[in-house]
N, C-alpha and C positions, 0 to 999 in steps of 0.2 A: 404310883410312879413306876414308869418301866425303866428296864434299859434303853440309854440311845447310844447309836454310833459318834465316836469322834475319829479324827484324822490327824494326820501333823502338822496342818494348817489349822485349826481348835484345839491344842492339847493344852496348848498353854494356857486359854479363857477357860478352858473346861474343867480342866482338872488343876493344874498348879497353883489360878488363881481363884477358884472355888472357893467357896467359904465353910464349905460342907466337905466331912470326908470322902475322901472318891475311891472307891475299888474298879480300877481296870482290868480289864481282863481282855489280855493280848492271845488272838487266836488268828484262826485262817478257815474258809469255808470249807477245803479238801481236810481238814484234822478231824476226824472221829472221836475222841475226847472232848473236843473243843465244843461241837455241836451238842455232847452228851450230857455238858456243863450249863449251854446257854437257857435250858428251862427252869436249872436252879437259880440261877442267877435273876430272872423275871420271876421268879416265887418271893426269892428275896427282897428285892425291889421293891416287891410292893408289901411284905412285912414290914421292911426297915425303913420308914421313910426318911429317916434323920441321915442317911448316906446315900450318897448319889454312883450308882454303876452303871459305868461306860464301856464300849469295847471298841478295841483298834482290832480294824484286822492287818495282821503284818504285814498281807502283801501287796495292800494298797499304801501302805504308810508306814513306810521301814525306818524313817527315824527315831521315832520315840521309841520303838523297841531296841534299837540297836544303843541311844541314851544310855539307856535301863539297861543295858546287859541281857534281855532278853533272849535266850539259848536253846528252849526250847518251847513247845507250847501244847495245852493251855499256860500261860503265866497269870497270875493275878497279884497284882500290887499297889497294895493300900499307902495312899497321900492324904496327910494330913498336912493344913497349912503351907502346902506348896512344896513341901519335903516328904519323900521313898520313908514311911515308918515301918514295912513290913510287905514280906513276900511268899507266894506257895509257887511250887509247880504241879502241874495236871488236875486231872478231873477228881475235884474232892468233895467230902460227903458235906452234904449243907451246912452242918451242925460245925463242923471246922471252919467252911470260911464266917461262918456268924461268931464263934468266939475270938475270930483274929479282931474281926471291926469291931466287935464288944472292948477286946483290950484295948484301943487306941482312942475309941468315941467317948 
């Protein structure tokens, strides 16, 4: 399973009404962090297959991040059952974002 993109025209089939937990990960193509995140997150991907990662980029699709409070970016914010159960900022070591979606899965 890879990552795919969604938009704010899918957030809602993709992730709120998902039945699987979803990690997004709101970024932008200019963010150097962002980029330096996106090969862990397809590492992950295809480790965890019980969790679905998605990425908005914000500057195609500024509602959902602005929803979410999104401030800065990388963001990444895990929904379970169509509810925000947890959040990090920036580029984090893999073994972090795999214990946040451990506590919630």
């Amino acid at each position: 399973m890879a990552t795919h993109a969604v938009n704010d025209g899918n957030f809602e089939s993709e992730v709120l009404k998902s039945e699987q937990v979803v990690l997004v990960d709101f970024w932008a193509e200019w963010c150097g962090p962002c980029r330096a995140l996106g090969p862990k997150l397809e590492d992950l991907s295809n480790e965890m297959s019980d969790v679905k990662i998605v990425k908005v980029n914000v500057d195609e699709s500024p509602e959902a991040p602005a929803k979410y409070g999104v401030r800065g970016i990388p963001t990444m914010i895990l929904f379970k059952g169509g509810e925000q159960v947890d959040q990090v900022v920036g580029n984090q070591p893999i073994e972090n974002i795999k214990a946040i979606i451990e506590k919630h899965s």
